[in-house]
ROFILUM-871589 format. One line per 5 residues: number of its first residue (from 1); their letters; for each residue x, y, z of C-alpha. Coordinates in Angstrom, 3 decimals, always signed. Example, Ala and Ser with C-alpha at 12.3 -4.5 7.8 and 13.67 -1.06 7.14 Angstrom:
1	as	+12.300,-4.500,+7.800  +13.670,-1.060,+7.140
This chain:
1	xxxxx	-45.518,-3.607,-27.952  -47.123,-6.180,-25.405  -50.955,-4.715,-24.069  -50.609,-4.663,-20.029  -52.511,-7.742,-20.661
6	xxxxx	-50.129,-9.517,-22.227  -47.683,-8.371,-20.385  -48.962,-9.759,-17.075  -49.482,-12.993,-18.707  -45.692,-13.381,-19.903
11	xxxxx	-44.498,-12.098,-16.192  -46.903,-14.677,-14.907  -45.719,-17.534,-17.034  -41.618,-16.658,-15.988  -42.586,-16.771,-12.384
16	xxxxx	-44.720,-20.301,-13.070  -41.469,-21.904,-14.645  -38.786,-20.282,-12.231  -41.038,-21.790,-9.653  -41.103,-25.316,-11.322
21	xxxxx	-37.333,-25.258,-11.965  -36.148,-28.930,-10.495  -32.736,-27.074,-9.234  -32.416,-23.741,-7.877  -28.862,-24.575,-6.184
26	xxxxx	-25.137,-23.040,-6.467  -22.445,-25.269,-6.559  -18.864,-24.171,-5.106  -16.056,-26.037,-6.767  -13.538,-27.612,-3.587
31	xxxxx	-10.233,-25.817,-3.344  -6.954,-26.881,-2.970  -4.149,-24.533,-1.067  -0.216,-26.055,-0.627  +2.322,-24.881,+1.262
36	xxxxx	+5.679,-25.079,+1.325  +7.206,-25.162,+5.088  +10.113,-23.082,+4.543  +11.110,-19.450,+4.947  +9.905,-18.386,+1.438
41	xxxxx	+6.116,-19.704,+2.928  +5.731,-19.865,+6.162  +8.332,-18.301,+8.951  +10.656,-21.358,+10.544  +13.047,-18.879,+11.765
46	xxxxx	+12.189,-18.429,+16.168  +13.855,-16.047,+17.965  +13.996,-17.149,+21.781  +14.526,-14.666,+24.639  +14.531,-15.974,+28.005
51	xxxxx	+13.915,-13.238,+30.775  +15.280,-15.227,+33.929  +14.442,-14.217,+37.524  +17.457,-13.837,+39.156  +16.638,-12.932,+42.839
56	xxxxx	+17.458,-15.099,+45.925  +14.493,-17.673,+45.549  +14.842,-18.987,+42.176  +18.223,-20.994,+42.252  +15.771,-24.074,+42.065
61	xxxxx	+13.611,-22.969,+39.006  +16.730,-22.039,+36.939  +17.996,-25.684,+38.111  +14.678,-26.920,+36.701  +14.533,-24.878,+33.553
66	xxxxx	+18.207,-26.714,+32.915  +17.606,-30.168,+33.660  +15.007,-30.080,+31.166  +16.375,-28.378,+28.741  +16.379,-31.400,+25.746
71	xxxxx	+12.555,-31.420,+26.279  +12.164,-28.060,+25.046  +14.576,-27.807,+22.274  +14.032,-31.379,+20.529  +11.242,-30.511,+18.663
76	xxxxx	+12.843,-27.587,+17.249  +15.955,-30.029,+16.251  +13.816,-32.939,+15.063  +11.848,-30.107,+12.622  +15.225,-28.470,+11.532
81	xxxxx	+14.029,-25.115,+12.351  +16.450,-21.881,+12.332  +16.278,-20.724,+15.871  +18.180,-18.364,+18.013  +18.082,-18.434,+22.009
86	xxxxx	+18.795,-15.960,+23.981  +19.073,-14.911,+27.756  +18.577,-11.655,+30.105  +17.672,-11.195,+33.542  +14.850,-9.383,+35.688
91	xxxxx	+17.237,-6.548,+36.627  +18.052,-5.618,+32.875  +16.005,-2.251,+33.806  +18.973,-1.021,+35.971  +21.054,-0.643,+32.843
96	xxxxx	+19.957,+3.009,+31.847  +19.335,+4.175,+35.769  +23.333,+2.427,+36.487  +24.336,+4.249,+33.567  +25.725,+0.563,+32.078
101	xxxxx	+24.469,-0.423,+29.170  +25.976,-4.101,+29.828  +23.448,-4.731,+32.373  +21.438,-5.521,+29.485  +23.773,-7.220,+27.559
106	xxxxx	+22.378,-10.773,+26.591  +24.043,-13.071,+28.945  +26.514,-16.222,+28.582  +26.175,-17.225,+32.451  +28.156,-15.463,+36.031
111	xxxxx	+31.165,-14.676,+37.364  +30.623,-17.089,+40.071  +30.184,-19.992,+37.225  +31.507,-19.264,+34.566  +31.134,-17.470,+30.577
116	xxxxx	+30.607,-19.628,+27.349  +31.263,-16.840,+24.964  +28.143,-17.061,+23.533  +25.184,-14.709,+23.803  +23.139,-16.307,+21.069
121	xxxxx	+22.737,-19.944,+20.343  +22.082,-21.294,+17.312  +21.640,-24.386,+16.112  +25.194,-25.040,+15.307  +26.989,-24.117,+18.760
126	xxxxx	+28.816,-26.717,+19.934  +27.697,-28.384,+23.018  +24.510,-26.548,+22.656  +23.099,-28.160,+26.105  +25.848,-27.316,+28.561
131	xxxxx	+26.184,-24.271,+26.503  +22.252,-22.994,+27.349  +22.636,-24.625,+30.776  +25.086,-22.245,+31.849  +23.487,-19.067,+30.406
136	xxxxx	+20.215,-19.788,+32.107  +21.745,-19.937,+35.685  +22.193,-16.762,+36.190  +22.485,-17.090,+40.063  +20.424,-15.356,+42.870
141	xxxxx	+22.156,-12.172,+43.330  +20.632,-10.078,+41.210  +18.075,-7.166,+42.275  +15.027,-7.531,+44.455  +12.904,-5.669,+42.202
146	xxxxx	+12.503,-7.678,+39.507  +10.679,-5.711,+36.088  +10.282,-8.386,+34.014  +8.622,-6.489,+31.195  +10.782,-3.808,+31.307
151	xxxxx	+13.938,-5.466,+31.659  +12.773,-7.015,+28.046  +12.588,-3.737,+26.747  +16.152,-2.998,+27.636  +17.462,-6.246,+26.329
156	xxxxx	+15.721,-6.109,+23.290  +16.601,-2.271,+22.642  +20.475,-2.230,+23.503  +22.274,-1.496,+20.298  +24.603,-4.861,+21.133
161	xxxxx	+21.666,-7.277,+20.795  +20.131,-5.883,+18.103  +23.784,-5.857,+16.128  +23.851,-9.853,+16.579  +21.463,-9.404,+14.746
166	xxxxx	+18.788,-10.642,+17.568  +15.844,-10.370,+17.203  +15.715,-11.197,+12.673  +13.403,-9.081,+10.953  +12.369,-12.087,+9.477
171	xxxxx	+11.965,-13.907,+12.515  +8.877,-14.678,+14.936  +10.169,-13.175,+18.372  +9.481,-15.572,+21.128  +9.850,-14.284,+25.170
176	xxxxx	+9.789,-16.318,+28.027  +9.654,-14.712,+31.763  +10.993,-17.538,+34.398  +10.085,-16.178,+37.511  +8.701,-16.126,+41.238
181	xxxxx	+7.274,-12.923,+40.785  +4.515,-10.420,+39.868  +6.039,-7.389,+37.230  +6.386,-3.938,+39.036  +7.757,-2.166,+35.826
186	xxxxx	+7.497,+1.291,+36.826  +9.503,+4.615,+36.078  +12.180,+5.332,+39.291  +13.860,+3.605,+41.431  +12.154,+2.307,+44.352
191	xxxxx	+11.173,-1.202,+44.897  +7.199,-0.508,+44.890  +6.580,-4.072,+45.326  +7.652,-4.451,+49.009  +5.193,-1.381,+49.807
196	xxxxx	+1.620,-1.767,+51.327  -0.954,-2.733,+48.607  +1.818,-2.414,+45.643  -0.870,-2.970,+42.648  -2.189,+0.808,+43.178
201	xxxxx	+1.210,+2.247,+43.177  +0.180,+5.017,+40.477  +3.552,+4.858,+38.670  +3.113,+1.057,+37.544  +3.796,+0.775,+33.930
206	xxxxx	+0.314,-0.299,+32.513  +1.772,-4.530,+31.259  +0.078,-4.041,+27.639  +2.470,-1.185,+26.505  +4.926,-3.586,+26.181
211	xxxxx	+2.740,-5.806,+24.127  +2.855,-2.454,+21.793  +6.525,-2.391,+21.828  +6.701,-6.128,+20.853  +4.417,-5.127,+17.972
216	xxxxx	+6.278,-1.987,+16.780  +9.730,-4.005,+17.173  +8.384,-7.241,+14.865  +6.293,-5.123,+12.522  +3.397,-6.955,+13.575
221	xxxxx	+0.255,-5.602,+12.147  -3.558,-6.418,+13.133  -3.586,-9.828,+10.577  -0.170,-10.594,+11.487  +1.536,-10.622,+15.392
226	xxxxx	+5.088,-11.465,+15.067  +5.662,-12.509,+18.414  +4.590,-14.841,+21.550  +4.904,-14.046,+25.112  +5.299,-16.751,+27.465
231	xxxxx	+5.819,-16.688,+31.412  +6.624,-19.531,+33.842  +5.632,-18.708,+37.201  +3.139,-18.606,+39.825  -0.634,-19.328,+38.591
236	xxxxx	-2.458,-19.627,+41.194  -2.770,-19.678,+45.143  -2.275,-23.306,+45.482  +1.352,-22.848,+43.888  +1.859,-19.603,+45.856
241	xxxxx	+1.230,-21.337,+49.020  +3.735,-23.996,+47.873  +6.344,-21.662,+47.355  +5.722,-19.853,+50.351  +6.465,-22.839,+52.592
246	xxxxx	+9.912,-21.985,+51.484  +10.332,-18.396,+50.784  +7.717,-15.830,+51.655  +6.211,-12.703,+49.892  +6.153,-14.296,+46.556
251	xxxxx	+3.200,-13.441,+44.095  +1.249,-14.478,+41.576  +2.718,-13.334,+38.131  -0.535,-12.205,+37.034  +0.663,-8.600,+35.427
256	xxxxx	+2.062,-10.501,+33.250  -1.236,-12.259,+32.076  -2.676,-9.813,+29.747  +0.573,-9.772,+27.384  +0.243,-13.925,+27.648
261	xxxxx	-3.385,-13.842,+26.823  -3.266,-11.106,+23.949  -0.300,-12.616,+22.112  -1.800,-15.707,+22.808  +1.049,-17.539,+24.590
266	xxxxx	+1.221,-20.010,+27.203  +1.395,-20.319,+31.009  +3.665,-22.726,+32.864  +3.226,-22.981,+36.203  +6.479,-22.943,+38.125
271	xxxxx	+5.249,-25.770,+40.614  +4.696,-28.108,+37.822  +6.726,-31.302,+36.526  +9.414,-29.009,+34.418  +9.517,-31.725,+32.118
276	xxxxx	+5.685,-31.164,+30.866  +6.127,-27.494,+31.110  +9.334,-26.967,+28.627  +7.828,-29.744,+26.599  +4.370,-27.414,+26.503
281	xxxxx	+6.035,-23.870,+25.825  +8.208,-25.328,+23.135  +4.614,-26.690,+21.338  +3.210,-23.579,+22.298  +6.078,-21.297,+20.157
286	xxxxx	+5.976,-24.109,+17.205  +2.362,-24.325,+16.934  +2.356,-20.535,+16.501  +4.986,-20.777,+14.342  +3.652,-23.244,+12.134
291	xxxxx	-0.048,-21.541,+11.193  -0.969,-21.152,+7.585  -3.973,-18.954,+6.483  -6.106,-20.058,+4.416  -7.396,-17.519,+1.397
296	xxxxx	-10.840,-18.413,+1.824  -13.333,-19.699,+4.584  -14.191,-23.287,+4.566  -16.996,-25.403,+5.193  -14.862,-26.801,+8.370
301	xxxxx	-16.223,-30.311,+7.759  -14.479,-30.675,+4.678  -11.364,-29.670,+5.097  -8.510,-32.319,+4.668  -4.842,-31.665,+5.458
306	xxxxx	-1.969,-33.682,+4.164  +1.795,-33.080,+5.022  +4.025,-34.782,+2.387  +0.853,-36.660,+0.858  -0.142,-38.243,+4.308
311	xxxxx	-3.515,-37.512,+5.699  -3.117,-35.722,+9.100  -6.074,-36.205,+11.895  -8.387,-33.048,+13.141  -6.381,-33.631,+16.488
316	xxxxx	-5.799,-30.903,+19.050  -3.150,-32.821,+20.709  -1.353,-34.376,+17.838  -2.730,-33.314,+14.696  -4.397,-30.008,+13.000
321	xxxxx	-6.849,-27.454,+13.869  -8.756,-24.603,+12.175  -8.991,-21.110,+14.301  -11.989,-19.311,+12.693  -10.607,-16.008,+13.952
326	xxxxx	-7.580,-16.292,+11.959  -9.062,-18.596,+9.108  -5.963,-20.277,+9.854  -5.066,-24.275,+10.127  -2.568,-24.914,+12.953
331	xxxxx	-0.452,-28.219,+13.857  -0.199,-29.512,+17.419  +2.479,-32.247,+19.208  +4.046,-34.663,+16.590  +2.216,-33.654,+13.845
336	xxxxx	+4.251,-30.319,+13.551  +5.853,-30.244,+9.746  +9.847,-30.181,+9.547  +11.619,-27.766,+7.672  +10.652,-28.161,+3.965
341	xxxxx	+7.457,-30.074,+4.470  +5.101,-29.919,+1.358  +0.964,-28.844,+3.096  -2.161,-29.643,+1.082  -5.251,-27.909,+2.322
346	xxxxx	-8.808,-29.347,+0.422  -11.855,-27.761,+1.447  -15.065,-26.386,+0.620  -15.809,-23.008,+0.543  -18.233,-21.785,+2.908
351	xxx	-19.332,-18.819,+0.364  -18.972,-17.455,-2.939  -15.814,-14.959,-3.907
């Protein structure tokens, strides 16, 4: 047995060549993820639901939203995704309190235009254009009180819709609101809107319960939301004043904000070039679409991303991005990968396993 002695001296003589060691470093070996863009990998099947305003002010908008129709659905042609587009109204609430559940029936255009047939497009219906043209016009008779968020909830819960089936289990649920107005989803019947200082009405539905039902409805769970909610309408007073010049009353759609930011969708502003807006909520729902997590942090300097075996540029507008939050890389603009696309991932980890 070492004397205490001794036994200093050895302890001493570690600590003198631990301290002299040349190289005191770890190394992380680089990793490598790939992906393969199709439904066994990452989810290429969108489910679209358009919630149209239909009240008297917003023939123009629907007239927009038409026109411009190839600038939102060319990207999800060009990357051969499996989508499904759909359309209901603001006044899809009436259907339990009218006692007709066909009030919140998806819809394949008016009675004063005319009916396609189809309540779901696909990317095989014929004539797909005209076909979506004349399900988004839904005309400007419908009811003054329009409850955007809970006129989804009635679309998306009538036992028709779901039977199409719409939306897939298997499917990223994206909603749109088109609309002139703020969201007065409420229980009753009276238009609370048109009263004196509307936002205090006590019976207003509180907007992020139906960020809940979106949730429960797509499984979502806290590392994985299912869905994106969208709304194209009035952002700010500038537009509202715009508006105004030809119909009064209207209001900023800002109830419908807090489902936007916590799904994190987009905002199109309904006094914009319609052109740049469809073109910016269809990147919005395929950028979403298109995330892939990565399995461990990375140094974010290192990381390299190839689709197909080309190298794809750190690029916000047209390229890739990493979202810390998620540990997730994202695509943006024409760098979005088609159906079947092969994704490489290098990087270096930022820590041990």
């Amino acid at each position: 047995m070492l004397g205490f002695k001794n036994l200093f001296t050895a302890l001493g003589l570690v600590s003198l060549i631990a301290a002299c060691s040349s190289d005191n470093s770890f190394y992380l070996q680089g990793e490598e993820e790939t992906f393969l863009q199709s439904v066994t990998q990452s989810n290429v099947k969108i489910d679209i639901l358009w919630v149209v305003d239909n009240s008297g002010s917003m023939a123009s908008s629907q007239d927009n939203v038409a026109a411009n129709f190839q600038s939102f659905i060319e990207k999800f042609q060009s990357t051969q995704f499996d989508f499904q587009i759909a359309v209901t109204t603001t006044d899809a609430w009436r259907a339990p309190v009218d006692g007709n559940p066909a009030l919140a029936r998806f819809r394949d255009g008016t009675d004063a235009t005319s009916h396609t047939g189809v309540t779901v497009i696909k990317p095989d219906t014929p004539d797909i254009e005209q076909t979506f043209i004349t399900n988004i016009r839904q005309g400007i008779t419908g009811h003054a009180d329009e409850r955007g968020l809970q006129s989804l909830k009635e679309a998306l819960s009538n036992s028709d819709n779901l039977a199409e089936p719409f939306p897939r289990t298997d499917a990223i649920l994206a909603v749109i609101v088109l609309t002139d107005e703020d969201d007065f989803s409420h229980d009753g019947t009276a238009n609370v809107q048109n009263i004196p200082d509307p936002y205090n009405n006590p019976d207003l539905h509180d907007p992020m319960i139906y960020y809940d039902f979106l949730s429960t409805l797509t499984n979502s769970t806290t590392e994985k939301r299912n869905f994106i909610f969208n709304v194209i309408g009035i952002l700010d007073e500038d537009c509202k004043a715009e508006i105004e010049a030809g119909w009064g009353g209207r209001k900023l759609a800002e109830r419908y904000f807090p489902v936007v930011d916590a799904s994190g969708g987009y905002k199109g502003s309904i006094c914009d070039d319609f052109s740049d807006v469809m073109a910016g909520i269809s990147d919005k729902i395929l950028e979403y679409t298109t995330r892939f997590p990565l399995s461990r942090e990375p140094v974010v300097s290192s990381i390299v991303v190839k689709v197909d075996g080309n190298t794809i540029p750190n690029d916000a507008t047209n390229g890739w991005s990493y979202d810390a939050n998620t540990m997730s890389i994202s695509f943006h603009g024409n760098a979005i990968p088609g159906k079947d696309a092969k994704v490489a991932v290098s990087f270096d980890p930022a820590g041990l396993k």
